[in-house]
C-alpha positions, 0 to 999 in steps of 0.5 A, spaced: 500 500 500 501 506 499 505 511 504 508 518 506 516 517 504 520 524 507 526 524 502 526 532 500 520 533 505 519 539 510 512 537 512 512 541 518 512 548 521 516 545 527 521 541 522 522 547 517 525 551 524 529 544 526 532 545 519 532 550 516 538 553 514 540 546 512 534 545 507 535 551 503 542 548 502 540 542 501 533 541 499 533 533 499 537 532 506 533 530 512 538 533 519 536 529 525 531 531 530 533 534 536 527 536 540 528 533 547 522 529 548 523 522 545 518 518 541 520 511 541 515 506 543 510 511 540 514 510 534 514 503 535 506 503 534 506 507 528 510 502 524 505 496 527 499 501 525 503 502 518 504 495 518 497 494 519 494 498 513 498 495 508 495 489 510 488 491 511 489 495 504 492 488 501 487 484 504 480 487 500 484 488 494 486 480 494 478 478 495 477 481 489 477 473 485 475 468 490 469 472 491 468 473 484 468 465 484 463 465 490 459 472 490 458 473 483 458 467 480 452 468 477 454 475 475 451 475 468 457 477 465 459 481 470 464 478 474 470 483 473 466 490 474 464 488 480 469 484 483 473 490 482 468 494 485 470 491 492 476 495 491 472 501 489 468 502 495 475 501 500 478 506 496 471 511 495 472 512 502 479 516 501 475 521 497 469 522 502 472 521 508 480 525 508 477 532 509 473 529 514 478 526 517 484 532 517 478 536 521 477 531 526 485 531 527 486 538 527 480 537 534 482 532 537 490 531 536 494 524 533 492 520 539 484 519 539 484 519 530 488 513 531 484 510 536 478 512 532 480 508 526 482 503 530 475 502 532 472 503 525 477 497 522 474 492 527 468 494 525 469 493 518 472 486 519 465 484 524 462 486 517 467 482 513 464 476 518 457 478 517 457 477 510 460 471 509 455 469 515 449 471 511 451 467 505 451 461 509 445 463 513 440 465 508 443 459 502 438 459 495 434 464 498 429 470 496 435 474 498 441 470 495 437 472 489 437 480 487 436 481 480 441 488 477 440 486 470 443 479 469 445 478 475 443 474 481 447 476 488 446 475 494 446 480 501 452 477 502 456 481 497 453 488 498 455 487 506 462 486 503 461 492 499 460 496 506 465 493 510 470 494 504 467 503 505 468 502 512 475 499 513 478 504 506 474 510 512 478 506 518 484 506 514 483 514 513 482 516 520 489 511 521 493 514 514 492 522 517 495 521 524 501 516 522 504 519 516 505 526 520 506 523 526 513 518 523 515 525 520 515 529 526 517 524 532 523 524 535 527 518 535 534 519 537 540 517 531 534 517 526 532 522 521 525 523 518 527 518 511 530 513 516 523 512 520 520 512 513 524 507 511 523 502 517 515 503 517 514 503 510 519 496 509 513 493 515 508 496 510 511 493 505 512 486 507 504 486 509 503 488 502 507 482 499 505 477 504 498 478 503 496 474 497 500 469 499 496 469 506 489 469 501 490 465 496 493 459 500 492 459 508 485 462 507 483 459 502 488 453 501 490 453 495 484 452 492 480 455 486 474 456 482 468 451 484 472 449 490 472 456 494 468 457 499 466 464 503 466 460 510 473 460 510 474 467 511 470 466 518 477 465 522 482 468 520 477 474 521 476 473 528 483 473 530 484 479 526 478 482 530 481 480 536 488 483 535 485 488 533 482 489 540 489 488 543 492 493 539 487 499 540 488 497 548 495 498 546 494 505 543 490 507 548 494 506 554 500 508 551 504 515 551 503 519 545 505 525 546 501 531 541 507 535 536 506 541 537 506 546 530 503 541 525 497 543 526 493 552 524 493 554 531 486 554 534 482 560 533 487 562 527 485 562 520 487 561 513 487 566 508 486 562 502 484 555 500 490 550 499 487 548 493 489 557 490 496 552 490 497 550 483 502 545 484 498 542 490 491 540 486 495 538 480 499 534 485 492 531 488 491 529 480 498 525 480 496 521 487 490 519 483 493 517 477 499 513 481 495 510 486 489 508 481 496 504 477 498 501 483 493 498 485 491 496 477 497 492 477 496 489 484 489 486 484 487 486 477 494 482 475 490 476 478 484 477 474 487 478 468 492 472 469 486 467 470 481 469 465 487 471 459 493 466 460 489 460 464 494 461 470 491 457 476 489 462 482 494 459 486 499 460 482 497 467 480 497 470 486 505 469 486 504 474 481 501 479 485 505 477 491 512 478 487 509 485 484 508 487 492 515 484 493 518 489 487 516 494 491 518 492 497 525 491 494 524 499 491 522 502 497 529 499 502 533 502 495 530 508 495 534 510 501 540 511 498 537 515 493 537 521 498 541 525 494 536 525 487 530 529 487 525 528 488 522 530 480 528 526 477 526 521 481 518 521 478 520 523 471 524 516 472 520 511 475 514 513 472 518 513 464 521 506 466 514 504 468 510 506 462 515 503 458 515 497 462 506 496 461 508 498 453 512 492 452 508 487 456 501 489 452 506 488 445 510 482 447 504 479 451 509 478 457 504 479 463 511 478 468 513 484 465 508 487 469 512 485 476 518 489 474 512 496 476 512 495 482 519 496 483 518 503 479 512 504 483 514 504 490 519 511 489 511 515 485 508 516 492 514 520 496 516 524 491 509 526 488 507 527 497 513 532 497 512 536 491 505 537 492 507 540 500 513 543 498 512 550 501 506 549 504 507 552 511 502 552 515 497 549 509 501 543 510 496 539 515 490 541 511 493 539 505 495 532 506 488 531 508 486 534 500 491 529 498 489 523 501 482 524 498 487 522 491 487 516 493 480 515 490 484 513 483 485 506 487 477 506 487 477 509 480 481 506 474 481 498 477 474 499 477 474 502 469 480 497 468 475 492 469 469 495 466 474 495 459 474 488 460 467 485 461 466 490 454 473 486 451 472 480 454 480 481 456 484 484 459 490 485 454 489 492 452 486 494 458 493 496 460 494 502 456 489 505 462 495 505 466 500 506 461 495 514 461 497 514 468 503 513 469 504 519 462 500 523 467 506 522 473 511 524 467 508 531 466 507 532 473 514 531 474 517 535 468 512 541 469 507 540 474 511 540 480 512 547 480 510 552 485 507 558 483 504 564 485 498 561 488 492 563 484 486 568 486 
């Protein structure tokens, strides 16, 4: 999944008086912080926090096929749009709720925004359970056959659809807290791209795992006829109860609010953050990068079943190994410290459209792999640019540009669209070969701030 990564980022107004003069010499070194309070074991929640979004996020794009096989197997043709639209309302919930989620921040400070998306994941896992429930409970009943169009689906699928809203909505809540708070904390003989470092490596790894937990411990392994929706019944409830230990955990500890991140209370902005040209063009190059990212990562399964006969177990190799890629990209872009941040856009996103290009005319789907290594160094650098100068804009700000990342509900959704309508996923790439071409114009001539716009 995606995070915030500070190579070249002055997020704070705190931080920017930590290290300013270096800043200016240098815009893509990060100094040490040196407040006196230490954040250690707050930062240690963090990166589980991180480590559970990237798993959480991961596992309802990795349901997309085995429900597809259970859910929608009366589709009516079907079957890809509404798969994806399981990715789609996760991802909604960043477009409806990031603004509502940077305000509750801005009231209530980092600790209780976390504990309120804590509690909100577990109640999109409890309705994960419930979906699953209702497809047993109810059977070949009235309700196992609503009609929208030519197809028949059951309460279960539209239960998971709102889980799927709810858990994105929970997720959001988490993102707008933890990616700050791992910006700004204070851990001794790190800086701010080492702690990045670390908290995304956890992201990663879940990311990379996931397909693999999906595909062959929740479902061992099995496919088509032979999967069944009762097996998510399990590993739901562990989940639920870790959960639970993790918001106790949260609760009781000491995480101490970081002063000058946020407007001061009672103090006003004078214009909108998005007067900021590069900012909402910026918000654009997140929609397009995340949309591309998660096309790849959860529609590489689809396509690798429906297109070229792989089996599902062996699919989700694919999708495991595109998340790994990334997961390797993103240890080795702390060595690129000293690229800027626009270089280090311009060249991934040209490799990446590159590397589509040649999978859709070779027909070598493997190709598609290699992205996620390009992928995993869009994110930072898009985050950066689009804050760079921001000042005291910057918290409002993030939450307008996690709203960006509504493109994962998006471009999977119209990917799978394109293709029920081509009845293949072959061509259907190009749609993520467009996003990446935008991240390239975003990286050339978009990134630059400018006087802000009346």
């Amino acid at each position: 999944m995606v995070i915030l990564n500070t190579q070249q980022l002055c997020t704070f107004e705190l931080l920017r008086e930590i290290i300013h003069k270096s800043y200016i010499k240098d815009m893509n070194r990060e100094t040490p912080t040196t407040a006196p309070d230490k954040h250690v074991k707050p930062f240690i929640f963090m990166v589980i926090l991180m480590a559970l979004i990237g798993f959480i996020t991961s596992l309802n794009q990795q349901f997309q096929t085995p429900l597809k096989e259970t859910f929608l197997a009366k589709s009516g043709g079907y079957g890809n749009t509404l798969a994806t639209f399981i990715t789609f309302s996760f991802f909604l919930a960043y477009l409806l709720m990031g603004p509502v989620s940077a305000r509750f921040l801005q009231r209530n400070g980092y600790k209780k925004t976390l504990l309120r998306g804590i509690v909100i994941v577990c109640i999109s896992l409890i309705l994960f359970e419930l979906s699953a429930l209702s497809f047993g409970w109810i059977g070949e009943g009235p309700l196992n056959h609503i009609t929208l169009g030519s197809a028949s689906l059951p309460l279960g699928y539209f239960i998971f659809l709102l889980g799927s809203f709810i858990s994105g909505t929970g997720l959001t809540y988490l993102q707008s807290s933890v990616n700050p708070y791992i910006v700004v904390c204070n851990v001794p003989h790190t800086t701010g791209v080492t702690r990045q470092n670390i908290s995304g490596t956890a992201n990663s790894l879940m990311t990379t795992l996931v397909p693999l937990f999906v595909g062959w411990v929740i479902f061992g392994g099995k496919e088509g006829s032979e999967l069944e929706v009762r097996a998510i019944l399990l590993p739901m409830a562990i989940l639920i109860v870790f959960v639970g230990f993790l918001y106790f955990g949260v609760k009781t500890a000491r995480l101490p609010e970081l002063p000058n991140t946020t407007v001061a209370e009672g103090e006003r902005l004078e214009h909108s953050v998005f007067s900021f040209r590069h900012l909402t063009l910026g918000v654009i190059g997140i929609f397009m990068y995340v949309g591309c990212e998660v096309c790849v990562g959860s529609n590489i399964i689809l396509y690798a079943g429906q297109d070229l006969d792989i089996p599902y177990e062996q699919a989700v190799l694919w999708a495991s190994f595109y998340w790994g890629s990334m997961l390797i990209g993103r240890f080795l872009s702390s060595f690129l410290s000293m690229v800027k941040a626009n270089v280090q856009l311009a060249v991934s996103t040209f490799c990446a459209a590159v590397l589509i290009l040649l999978a859709i005319l070779l027909k070598t789907p493997w190709l598609l792999i290699g992205v996620g290594f390009f992928h995993s160094l869009m994110w930072g650098a898009i985050f950066s640019l689009s804050l760079e100068g921001l000042g005291k804009y910057t918290a409002r700000a993030t939450g307008v540009l996690l709203m960006g990342v509504v493109g994962g509900a998006i471009l999977p959704l119209v990917q799978g669209l394109l293709a029920d309508y081509l009845h293949s996923w072959t061509w259907t790439w190009t749609l993520v070969v467009l996003g990446e071409v935008y991240m390239l114009y975003y990286a050339l001539f978009g990134y630059r701030p400018r006087e802000i716009v009346q």
